[in-house]
C-alpha positions, 0 to 999 in steps of 0.5 A, spaced: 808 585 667 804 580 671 806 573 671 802 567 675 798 573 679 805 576 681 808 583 679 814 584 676 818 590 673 821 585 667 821 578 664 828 578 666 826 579 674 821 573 673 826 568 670 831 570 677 825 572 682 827 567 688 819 566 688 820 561 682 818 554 683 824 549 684 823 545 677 823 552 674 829 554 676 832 548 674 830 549 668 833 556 667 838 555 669 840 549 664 837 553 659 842 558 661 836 564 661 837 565 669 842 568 673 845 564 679 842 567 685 845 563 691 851 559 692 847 552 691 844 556 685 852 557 684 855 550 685 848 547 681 849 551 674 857 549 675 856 542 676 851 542 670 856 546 665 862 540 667 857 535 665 855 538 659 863 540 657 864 533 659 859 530 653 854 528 658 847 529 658 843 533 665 837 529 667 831 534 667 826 529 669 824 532 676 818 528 680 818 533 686 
């Protein structure tokens, strides 16, 4: 499967692949799609999760 120009075994490898934009992997991981794949990947979705749980909204507009 190819995906923006790059290969990938399966749609699930695209949505954890490290070469994804920063944005994208935000996005993913709040959609709950993608795997934490790092530490601050780890500590991210946490943060979001608790902010979630606590009635919160996590603020997705990204100007990178």
């Amino acid at each position: 499967m190819y995906i923006d120009g790059n290969k990938y075994k399966s749609y699930e490898d695209y949505i954890n692949s490290p070469d994804l934009d920063p944005k994208d992997i935000y996005y993913k991981l709040l959609a709950g799609v993608r795997t934490p794949q790092n530490e601050y990947e780890i500590k991210l979705k946490a943060e979001m999760d608790e902010i979630i749980a606590q009635g919160g909204t996590v603020e997705t507009n990204l100007n990178f």
